[in-house]
DSSP file (Angstrom, degrees, kcal/mol; ACC not computed):
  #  RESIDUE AA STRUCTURE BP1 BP2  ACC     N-H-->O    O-->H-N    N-H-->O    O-->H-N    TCO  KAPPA ALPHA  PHI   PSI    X-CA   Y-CA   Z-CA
    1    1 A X     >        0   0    0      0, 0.0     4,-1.5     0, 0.0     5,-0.1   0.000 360.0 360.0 360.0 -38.1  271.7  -24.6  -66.9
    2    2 A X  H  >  +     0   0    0      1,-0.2     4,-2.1     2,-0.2     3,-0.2   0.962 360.0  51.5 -76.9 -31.3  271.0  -28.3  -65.5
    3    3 A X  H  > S+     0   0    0      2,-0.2     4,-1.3     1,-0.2     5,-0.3   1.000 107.6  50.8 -57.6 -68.8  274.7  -29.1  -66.1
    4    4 A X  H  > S+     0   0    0      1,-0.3     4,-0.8     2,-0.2    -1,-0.2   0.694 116.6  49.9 -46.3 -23.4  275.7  -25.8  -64.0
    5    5 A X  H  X S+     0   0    0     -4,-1.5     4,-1.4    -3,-0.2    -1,-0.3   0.970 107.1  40.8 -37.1 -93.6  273.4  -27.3  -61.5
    6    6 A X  H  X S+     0   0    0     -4,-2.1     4,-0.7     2,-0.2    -2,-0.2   0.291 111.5  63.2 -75.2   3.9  274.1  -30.7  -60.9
    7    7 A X  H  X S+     0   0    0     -4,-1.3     4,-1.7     3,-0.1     3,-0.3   0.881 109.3  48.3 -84.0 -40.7  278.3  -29.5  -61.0
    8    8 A X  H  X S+     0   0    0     -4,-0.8     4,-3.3     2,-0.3     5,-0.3   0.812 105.5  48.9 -41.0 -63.8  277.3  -27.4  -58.0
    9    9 A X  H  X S+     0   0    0     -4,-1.4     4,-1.6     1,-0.2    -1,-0.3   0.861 113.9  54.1 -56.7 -45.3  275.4  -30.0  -55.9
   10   10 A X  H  X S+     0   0    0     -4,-0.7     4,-2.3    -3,-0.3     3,-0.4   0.935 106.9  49.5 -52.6 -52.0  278.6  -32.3  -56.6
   11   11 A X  H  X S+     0   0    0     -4,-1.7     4,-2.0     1,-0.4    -2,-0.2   0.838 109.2  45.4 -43.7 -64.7  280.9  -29.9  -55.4
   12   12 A X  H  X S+     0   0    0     -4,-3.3     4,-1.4    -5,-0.3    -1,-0.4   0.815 114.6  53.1 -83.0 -15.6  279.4  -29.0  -52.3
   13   13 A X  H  < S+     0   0    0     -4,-1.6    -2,-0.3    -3,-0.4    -1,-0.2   0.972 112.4  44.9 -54.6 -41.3  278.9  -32.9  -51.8
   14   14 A X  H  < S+     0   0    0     -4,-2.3    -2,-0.2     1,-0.3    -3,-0.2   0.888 113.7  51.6 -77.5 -32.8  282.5  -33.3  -52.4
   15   15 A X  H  < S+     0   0    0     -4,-2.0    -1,-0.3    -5,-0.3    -2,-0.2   0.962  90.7  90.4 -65.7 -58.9  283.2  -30.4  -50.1
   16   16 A X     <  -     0   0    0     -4,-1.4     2,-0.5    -3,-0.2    -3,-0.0  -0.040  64.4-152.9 -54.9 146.7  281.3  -31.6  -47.2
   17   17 A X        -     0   0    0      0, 0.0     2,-0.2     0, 0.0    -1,-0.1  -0.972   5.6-159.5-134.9 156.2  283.0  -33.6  -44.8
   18   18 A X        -     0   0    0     -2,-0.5     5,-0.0     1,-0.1     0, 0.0  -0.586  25.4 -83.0-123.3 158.4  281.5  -35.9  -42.9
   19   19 A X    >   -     0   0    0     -2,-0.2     3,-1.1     1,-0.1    -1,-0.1  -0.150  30.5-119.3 -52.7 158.8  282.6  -37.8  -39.2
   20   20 A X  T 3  S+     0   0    0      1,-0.3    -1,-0.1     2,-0.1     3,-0.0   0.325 118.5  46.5 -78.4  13.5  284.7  -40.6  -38.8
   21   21 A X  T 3  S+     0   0    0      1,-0.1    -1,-0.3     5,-0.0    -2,-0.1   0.150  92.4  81.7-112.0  -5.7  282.0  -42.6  -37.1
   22   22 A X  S <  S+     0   0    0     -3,-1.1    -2,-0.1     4,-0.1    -1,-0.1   0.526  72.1 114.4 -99.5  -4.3  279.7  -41.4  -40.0
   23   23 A X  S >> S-     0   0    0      1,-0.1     3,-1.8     3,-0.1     4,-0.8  -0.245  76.9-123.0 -57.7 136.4  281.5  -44.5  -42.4
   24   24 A X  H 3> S+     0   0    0      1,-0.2     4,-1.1     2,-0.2    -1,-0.1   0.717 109.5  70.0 -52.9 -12.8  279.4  -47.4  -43.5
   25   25 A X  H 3> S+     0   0    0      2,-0.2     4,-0.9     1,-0.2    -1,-0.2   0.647  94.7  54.6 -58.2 -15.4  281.8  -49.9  -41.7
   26   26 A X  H <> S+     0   0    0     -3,-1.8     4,-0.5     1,-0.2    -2,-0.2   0.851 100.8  63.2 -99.9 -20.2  280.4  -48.4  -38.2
   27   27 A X  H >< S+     0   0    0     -4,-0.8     3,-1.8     1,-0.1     4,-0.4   0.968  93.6  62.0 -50.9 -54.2  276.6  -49.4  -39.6
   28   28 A X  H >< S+     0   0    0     -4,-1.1     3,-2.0     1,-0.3     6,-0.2   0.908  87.5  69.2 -51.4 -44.0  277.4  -53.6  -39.8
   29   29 A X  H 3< S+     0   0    0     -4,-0.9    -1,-0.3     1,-0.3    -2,-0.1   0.890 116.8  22.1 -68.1 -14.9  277.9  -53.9  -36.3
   30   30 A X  T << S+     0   0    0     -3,-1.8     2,-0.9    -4,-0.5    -1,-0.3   0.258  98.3 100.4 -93.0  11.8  273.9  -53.1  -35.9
   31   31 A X    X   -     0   0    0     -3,-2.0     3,-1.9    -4,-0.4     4,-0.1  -0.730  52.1-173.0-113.2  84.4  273.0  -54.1  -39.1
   32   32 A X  T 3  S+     0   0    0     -2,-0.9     3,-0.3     1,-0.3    -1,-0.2   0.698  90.3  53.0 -61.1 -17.1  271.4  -58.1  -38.8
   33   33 A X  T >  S+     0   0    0      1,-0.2     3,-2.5    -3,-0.1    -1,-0.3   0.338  75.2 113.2-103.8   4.8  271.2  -58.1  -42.6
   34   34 A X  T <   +     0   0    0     -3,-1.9    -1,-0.2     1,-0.3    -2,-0.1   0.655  65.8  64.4 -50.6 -40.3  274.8  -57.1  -43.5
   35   35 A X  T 3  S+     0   0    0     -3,-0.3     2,-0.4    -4,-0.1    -1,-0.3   0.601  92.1  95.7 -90.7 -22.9  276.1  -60.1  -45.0
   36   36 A X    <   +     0   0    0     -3,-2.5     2,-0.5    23,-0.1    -3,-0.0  -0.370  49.0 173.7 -62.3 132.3  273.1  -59.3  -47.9
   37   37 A X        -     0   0    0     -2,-0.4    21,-0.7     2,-0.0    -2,-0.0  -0.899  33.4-108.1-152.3 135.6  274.0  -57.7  -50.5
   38   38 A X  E     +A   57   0A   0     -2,-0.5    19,-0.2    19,-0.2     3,-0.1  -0.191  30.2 179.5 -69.3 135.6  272.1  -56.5  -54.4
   39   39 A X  E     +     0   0A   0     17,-2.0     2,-0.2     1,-0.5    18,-0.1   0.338  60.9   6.9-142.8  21.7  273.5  -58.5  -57.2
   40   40 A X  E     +A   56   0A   0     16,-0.7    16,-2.4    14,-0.0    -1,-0.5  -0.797  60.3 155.5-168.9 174.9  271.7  -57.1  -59.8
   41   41 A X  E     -A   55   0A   0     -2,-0.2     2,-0.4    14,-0.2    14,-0.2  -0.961  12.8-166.0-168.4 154.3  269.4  -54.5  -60.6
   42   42 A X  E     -A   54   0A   0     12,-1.8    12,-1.0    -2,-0.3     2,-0.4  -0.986   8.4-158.4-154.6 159.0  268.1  -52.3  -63.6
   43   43 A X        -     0   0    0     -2,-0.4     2,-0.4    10,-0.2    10,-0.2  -0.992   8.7-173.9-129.5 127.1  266.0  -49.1  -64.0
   44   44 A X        +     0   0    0     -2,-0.4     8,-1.9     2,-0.0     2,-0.3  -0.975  11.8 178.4-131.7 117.5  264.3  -48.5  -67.7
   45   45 A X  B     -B   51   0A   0     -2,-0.4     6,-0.2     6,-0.2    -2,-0.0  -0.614  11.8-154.4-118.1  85.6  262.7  -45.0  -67.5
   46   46 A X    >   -     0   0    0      4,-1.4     3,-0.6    -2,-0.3    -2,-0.0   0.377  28.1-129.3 -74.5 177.1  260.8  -43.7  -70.8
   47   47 A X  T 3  S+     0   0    0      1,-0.2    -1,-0.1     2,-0.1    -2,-0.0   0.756 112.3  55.0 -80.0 -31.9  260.0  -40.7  -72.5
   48   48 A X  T 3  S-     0   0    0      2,-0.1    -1,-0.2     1,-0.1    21,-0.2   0.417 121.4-102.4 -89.8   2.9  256.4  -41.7  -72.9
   49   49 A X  S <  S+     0   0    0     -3,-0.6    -2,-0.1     1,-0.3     2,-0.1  -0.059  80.1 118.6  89.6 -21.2  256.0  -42.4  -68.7
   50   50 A X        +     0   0    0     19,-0.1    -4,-1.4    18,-0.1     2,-0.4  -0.159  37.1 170.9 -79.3 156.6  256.3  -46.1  -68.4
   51   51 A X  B     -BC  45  67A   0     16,-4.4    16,-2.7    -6,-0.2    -6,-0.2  -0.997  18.2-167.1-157.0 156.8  258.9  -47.8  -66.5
   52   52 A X        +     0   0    0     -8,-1.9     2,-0.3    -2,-0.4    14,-0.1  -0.576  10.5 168.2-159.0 118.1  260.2  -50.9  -65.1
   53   53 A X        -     0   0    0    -10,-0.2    12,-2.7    -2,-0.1     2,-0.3  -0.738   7.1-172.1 -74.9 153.9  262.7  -52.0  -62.8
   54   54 A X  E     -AD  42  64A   0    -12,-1.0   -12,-1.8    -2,-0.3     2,-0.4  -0.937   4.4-162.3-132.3 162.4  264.0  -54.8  -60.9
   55   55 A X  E     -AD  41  63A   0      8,-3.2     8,-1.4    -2,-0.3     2,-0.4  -0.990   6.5-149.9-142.5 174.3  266.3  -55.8  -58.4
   56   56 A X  E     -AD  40  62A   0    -16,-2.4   -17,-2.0    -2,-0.4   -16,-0.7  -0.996   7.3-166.1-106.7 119.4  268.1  -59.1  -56.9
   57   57 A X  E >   -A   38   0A   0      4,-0.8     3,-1.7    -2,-0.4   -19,-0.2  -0.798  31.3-120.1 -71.7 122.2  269.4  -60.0  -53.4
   58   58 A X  T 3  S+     0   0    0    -21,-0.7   -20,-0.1    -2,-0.5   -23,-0.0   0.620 114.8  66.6 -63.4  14.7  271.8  -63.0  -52.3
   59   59 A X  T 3  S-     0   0    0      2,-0.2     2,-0.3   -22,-0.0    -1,-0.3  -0.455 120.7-112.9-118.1  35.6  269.1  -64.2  -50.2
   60   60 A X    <   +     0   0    0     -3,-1.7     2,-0.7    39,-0.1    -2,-0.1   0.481  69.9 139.1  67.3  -0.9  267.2  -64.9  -53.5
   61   61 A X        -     0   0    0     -2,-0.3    -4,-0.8    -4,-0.2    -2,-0.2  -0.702  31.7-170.4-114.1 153.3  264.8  -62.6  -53.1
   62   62 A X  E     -D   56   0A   0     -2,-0.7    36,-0.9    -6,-0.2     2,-0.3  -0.305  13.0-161.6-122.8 147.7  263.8  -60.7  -56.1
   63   63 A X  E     -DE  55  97A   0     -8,-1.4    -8,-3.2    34,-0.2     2,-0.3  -0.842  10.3-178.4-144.2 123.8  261.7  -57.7  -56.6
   64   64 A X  E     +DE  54  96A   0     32,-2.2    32,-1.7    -2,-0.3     2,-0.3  -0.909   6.5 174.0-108.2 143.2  260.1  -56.7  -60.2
   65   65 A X  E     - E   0  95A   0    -12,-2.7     2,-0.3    -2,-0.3    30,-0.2  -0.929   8.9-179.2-137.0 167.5  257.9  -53.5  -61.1
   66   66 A X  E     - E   0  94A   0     28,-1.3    28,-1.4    -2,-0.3     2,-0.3  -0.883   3.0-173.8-144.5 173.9  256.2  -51.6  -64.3
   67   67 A X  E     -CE  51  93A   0    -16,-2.7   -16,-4.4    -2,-0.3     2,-0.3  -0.909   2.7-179.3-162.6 134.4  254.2  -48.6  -64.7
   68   68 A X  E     - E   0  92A   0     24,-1.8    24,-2.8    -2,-0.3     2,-0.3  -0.969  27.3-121.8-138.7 143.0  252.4  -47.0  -67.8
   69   69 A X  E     + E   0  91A   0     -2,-0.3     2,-0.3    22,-0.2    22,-0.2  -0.746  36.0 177.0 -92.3 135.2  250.4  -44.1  -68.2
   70   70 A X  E     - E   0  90A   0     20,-3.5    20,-3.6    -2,-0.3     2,-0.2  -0.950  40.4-102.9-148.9 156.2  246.6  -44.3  -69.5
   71   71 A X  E     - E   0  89A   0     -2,-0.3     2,-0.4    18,-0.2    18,-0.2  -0.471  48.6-178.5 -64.1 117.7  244.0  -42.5  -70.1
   72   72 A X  E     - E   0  88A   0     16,-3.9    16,-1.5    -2,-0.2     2,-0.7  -0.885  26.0-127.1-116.9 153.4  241.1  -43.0  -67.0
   73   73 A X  E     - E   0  87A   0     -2,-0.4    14,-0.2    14,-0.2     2,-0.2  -0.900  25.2-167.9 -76.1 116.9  237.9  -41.8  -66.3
   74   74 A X        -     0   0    0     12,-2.7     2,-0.4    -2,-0.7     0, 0.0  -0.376  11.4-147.9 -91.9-169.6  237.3  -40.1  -62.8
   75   75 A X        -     0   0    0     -2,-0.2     2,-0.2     2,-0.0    10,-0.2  -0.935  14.1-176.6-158.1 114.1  234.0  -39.3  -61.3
   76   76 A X  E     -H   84   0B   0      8,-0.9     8,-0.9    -2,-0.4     2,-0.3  -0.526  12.6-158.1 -93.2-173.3  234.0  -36.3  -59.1
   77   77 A X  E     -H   83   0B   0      6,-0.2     6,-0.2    -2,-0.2    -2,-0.0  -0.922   5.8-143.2-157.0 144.9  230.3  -35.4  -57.2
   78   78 A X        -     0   0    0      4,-1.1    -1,-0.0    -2,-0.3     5,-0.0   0.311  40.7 -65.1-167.1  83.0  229.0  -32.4  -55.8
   79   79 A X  S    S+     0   0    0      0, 0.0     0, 0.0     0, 0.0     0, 0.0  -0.894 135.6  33.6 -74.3 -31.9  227.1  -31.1  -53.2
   80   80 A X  S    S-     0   0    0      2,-0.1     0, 0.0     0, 0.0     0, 0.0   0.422 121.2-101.2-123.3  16.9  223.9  -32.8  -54.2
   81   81 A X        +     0   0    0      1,-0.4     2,-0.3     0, 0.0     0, 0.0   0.526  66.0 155.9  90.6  30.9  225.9  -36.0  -55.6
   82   82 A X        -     0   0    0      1,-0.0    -4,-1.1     2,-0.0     2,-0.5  -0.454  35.6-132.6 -31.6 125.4  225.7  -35.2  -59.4
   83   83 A X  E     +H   77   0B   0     -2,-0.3     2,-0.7    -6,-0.2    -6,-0.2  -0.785  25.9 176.9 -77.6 110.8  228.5  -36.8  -61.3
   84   84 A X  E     -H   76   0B   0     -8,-0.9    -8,-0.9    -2,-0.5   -10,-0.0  -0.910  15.6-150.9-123.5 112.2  230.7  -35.4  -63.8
   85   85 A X        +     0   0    0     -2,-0.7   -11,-0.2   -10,-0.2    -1,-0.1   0.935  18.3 167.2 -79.2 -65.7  233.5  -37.0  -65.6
   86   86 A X        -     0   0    0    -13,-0.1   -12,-2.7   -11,-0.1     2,-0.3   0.677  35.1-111.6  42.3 162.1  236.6  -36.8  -67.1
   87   87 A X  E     +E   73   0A   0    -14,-0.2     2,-0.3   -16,-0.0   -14,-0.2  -0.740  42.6 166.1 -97.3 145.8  239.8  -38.7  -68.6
   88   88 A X  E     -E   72   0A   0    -16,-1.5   -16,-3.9    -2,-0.3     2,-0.7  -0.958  42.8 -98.4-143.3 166.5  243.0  -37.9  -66.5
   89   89 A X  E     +E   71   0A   0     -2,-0.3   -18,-0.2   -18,-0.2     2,-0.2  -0.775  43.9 174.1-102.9 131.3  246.3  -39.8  -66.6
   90   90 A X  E     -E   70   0A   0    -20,-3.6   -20,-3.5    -2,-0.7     2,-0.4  -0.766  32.3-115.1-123.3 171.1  246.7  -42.5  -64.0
   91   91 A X  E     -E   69   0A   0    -22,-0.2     2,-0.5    -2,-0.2   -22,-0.2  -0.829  18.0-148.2-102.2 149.2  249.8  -45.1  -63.8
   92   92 A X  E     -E   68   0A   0    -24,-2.8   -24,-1.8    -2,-0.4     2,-0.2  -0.985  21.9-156.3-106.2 111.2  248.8  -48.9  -64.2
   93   93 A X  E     +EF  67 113A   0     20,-1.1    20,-2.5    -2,-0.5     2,-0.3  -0.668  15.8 178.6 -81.3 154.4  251.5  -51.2  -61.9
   94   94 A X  E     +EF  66 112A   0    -28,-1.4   -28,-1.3    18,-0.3     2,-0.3  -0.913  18.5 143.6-126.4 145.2  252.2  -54.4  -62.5
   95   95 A X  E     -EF  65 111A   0     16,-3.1    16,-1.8    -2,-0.3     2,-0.3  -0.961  31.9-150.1-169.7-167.7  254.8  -56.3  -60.3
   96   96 A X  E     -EF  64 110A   0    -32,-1.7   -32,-2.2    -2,-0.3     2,-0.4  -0.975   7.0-169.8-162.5 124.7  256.2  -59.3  -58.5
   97   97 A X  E     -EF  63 109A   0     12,-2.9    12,-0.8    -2,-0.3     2,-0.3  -0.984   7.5-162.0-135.3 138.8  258.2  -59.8  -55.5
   98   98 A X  E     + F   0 108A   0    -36,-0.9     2,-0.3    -2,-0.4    10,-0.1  -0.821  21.7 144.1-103.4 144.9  259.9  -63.3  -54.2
   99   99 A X  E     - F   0 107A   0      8,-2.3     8,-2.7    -2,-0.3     2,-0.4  -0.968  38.3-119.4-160.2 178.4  261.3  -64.2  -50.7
  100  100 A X  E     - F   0 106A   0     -2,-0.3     6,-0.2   -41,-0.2     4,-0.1  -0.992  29.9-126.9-122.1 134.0  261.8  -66.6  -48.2
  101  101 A X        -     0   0    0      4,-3.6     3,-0.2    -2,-0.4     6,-0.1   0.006  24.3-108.1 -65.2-175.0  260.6  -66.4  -45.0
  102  102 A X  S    S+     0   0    0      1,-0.2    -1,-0.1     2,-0.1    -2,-0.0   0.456 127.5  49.8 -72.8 -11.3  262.2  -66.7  -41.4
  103  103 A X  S    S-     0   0    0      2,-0.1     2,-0.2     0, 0.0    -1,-0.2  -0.506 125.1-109.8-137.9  48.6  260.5  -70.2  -41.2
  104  104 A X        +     0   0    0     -3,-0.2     2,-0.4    -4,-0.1    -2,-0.1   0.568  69.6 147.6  19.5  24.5  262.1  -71.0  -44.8
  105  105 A X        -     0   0    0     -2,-0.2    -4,-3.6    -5,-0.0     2,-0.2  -0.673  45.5-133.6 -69.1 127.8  258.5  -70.9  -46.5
  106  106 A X  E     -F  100   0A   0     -2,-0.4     2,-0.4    -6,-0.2    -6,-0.2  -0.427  26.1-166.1 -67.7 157.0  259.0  -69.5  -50.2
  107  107 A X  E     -F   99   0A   0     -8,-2.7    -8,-2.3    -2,-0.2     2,-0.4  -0.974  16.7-168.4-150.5 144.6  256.6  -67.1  -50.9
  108  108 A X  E     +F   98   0A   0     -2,-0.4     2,-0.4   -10,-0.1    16,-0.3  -0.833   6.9 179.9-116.2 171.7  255.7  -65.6  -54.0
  109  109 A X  E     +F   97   0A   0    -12,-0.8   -12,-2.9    -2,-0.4     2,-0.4  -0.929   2.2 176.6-154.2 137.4  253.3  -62.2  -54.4
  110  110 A X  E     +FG  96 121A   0     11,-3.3    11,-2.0    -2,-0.4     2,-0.3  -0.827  10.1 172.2-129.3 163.9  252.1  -60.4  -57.9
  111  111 A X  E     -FG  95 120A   0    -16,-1.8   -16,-3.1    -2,-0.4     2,-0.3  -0.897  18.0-169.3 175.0 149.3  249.9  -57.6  -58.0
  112  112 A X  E     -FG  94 119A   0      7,-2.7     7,-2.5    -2,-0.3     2,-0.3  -0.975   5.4-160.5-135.2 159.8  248.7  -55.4  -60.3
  113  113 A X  E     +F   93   0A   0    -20,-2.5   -20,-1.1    -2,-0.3     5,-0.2  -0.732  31.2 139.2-155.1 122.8  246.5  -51.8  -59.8
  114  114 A X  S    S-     0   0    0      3,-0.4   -23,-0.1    -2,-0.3   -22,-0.0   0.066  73.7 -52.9-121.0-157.0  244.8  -50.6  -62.4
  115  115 A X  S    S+     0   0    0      1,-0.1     3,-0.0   -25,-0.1   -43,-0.0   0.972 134.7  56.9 -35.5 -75.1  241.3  -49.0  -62.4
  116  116 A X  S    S-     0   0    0      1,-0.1     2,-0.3     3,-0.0    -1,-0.1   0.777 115.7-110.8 -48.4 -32.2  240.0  -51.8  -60.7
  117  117 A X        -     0   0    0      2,-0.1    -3,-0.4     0, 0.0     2,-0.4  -0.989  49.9 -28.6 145.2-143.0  242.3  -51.4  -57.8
  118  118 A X        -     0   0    0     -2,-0.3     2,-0.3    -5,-0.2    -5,-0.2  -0.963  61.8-179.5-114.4 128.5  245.4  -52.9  -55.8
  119  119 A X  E     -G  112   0A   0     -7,-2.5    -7,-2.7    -2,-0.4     2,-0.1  -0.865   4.2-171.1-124.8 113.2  244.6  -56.5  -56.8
  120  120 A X  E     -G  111   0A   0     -2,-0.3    -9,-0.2    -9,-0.2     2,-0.2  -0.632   4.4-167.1 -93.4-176.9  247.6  -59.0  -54.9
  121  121 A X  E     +G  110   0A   0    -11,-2.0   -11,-3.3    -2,-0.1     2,-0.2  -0.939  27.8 126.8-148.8 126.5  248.0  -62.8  -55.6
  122  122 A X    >   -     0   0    0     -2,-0.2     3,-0.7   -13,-0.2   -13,-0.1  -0.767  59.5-120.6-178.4 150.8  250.1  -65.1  -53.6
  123  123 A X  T 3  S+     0   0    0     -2,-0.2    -1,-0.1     1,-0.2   -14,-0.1   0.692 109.3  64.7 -48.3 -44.6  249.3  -68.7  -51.8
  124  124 A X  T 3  S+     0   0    0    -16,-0.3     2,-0.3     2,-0.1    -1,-0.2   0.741  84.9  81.6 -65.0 -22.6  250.3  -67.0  -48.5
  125  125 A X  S <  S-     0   0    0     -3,-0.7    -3,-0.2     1,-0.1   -16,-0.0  -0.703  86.4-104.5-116.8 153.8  247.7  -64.6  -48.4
  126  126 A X        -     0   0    0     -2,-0.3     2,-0.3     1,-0.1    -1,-0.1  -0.019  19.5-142.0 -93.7-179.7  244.3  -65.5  -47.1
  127  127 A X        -     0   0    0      3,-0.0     2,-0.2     0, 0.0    -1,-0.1  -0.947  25.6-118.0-132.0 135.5  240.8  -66.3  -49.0
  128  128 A X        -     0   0    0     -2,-0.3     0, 0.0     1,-0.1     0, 0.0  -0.542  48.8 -77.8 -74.9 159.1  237.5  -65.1  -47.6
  129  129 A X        -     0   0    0     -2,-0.2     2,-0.4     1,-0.1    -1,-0.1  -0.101  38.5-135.4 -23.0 124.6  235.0  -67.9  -46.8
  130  130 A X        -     0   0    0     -3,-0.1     2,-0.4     2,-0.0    -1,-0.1  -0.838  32.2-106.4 -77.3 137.9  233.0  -69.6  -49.5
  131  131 A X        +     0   0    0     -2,-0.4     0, 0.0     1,-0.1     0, 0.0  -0.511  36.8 179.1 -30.6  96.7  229.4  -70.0  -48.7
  132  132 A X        +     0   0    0     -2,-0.4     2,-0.4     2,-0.1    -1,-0.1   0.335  60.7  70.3-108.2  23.4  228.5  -73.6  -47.9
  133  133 A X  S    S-     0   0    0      0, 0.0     2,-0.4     0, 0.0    -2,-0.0  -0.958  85.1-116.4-133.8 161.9  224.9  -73.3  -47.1
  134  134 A X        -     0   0    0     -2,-0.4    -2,-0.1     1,-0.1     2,-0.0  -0.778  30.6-114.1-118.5 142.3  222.4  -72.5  -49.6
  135  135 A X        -     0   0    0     -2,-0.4    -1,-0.1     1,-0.1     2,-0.0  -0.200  37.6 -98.6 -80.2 157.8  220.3  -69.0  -49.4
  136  136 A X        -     0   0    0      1,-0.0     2,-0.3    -2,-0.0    -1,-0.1  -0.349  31.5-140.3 -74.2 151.4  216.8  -69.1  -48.8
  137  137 A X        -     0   0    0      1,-0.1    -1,-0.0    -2,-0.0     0, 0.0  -0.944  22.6-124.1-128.2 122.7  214.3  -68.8  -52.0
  138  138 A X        -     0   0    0     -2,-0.3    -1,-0.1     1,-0.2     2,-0.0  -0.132  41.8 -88.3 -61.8 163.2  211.4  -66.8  -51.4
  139  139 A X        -     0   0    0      1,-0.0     2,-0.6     2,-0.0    -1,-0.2  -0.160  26.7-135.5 -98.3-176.4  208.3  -68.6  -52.1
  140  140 A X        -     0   0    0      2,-0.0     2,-0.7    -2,-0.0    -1,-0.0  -0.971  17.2-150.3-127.6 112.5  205.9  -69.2  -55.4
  141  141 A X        -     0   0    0     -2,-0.6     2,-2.4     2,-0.1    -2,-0.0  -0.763   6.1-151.9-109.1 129.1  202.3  -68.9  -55.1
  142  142 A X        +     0   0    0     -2,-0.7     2,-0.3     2,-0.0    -2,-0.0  -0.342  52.3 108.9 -91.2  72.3  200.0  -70.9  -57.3
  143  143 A X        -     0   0    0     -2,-2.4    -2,-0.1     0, 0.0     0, 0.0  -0.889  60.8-126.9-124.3 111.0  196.7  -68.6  -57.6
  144  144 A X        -     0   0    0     -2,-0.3     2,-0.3     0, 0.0    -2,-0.0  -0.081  32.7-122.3 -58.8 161.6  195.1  -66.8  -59.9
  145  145 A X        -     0   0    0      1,-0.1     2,-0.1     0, 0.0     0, 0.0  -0.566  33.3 -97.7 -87.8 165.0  194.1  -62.9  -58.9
  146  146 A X        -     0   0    0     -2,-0.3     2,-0.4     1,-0.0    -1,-0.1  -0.252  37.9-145.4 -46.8 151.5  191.0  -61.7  -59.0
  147  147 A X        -     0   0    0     -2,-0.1     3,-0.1     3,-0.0     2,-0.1  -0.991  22.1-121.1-149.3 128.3  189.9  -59.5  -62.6
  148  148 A X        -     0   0    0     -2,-0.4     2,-0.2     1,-0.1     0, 0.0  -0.451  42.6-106.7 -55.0 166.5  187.6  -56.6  -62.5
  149  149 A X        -     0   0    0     -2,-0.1     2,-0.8     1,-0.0    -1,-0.1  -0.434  34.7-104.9 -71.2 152.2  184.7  -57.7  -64.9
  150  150 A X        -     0   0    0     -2,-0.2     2,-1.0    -3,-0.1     3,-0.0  -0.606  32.6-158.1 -90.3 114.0  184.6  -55.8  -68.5
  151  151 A X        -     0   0    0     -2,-0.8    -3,-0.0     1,-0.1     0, 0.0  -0.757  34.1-100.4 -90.8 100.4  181.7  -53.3  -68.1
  152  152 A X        -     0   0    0     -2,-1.0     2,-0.4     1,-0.1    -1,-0.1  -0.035  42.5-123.2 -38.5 148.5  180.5  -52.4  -72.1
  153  153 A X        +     0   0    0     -3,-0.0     2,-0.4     2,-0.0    -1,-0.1  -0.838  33.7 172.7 -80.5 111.0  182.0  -49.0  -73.1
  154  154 A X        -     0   0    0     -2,-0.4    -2,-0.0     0, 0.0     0, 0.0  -0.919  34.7-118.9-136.4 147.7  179.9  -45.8  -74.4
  155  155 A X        -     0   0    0     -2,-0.4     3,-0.1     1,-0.1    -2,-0.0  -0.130  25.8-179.6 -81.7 140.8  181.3  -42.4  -75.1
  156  156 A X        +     0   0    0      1,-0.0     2,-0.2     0, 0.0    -1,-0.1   0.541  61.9  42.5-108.4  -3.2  179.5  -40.0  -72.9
  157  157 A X  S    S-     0   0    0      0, 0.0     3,-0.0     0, 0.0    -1,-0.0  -0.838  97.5 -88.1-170.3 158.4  181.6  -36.3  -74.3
  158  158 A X        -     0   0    0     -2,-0.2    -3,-0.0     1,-0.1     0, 0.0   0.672  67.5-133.5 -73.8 -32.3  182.7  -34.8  -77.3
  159  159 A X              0   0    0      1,-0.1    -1,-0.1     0, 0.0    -4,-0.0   0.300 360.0 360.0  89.8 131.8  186.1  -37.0  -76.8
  160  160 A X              0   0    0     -3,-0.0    -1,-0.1     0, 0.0    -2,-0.0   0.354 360.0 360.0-106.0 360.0  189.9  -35.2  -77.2
């Protein structure tokens, strides 16, 4: 059946015919990037869910991914903001992309997003503020409390 399929959808591609203005030669004259062009690339797509690809440009820059499927915990809530869990299957990325800017800085960026999140990494990207002033310490005071006095004991009732 998927063969009898996919000859069909070729067929009527092959069948359509398309304008003469519809060519990719009438795209370059608008196209600032023309002269780029992929010079390599690969696609690994498993049985088990994971994947990874990459590709190359002739303006060096580079793009790498993966993805695997794991077992997560979610957390729903509900109405009264009880928690309930379960495992579902989420994808873990990993990847990496290189370029150069317009103002010829390289730049590199990784990221990964897992559980934890989208976490990137790269020199380019900014860092919040460290703290340079040191937080106030609440204070210590050096007294003793007051103690009730111990009042002798005697059983007044039959006792439980």
């Amino acid at each position: 059946m998927k063969l009898f399929v996919i000859a069909a959808v070729l067929a009527v591609a092959a069948a359509t015919s398309y304008p003469s203005n519809y060519a990719p030669s009438s795209y370059n004259k608008d196209n600032k990037y023309a002269g780029i062009t992929i010079v390599s690339q690969s696609d690994e797509r498993n049985l088990d869910g994971s994947s990874k690809w990459s590709y190359a440009g002739s303006d060096y820059t580079t793009r790498e991914e993966s993805q695997v499927q794991k077992k997560m915990q979610s957390a729903s809530y509900d109405s009264y903001g009880k928690a309930t869990y379960e495992d579902v299957m989420g994808n873990t990325n990993k990847g990496s992309s290189y370029w150069v800017s317009p103002e010829g800085e390289k730049i590199t960026l990784t990221w990964s997003a897992d559980e934890a999140g989208f976490q990137p990494k790269g020199d380019h990207l900014p860092v919040a503020p460290v703290h340079e002033y040191e937080l106030p310490v609440a204070p210590v005071h050096e007294y003793e409390l007051p103690v009730a006095p111990a009042l002798p004991y005697t059983r007044t009732g039959p006792g439980y």
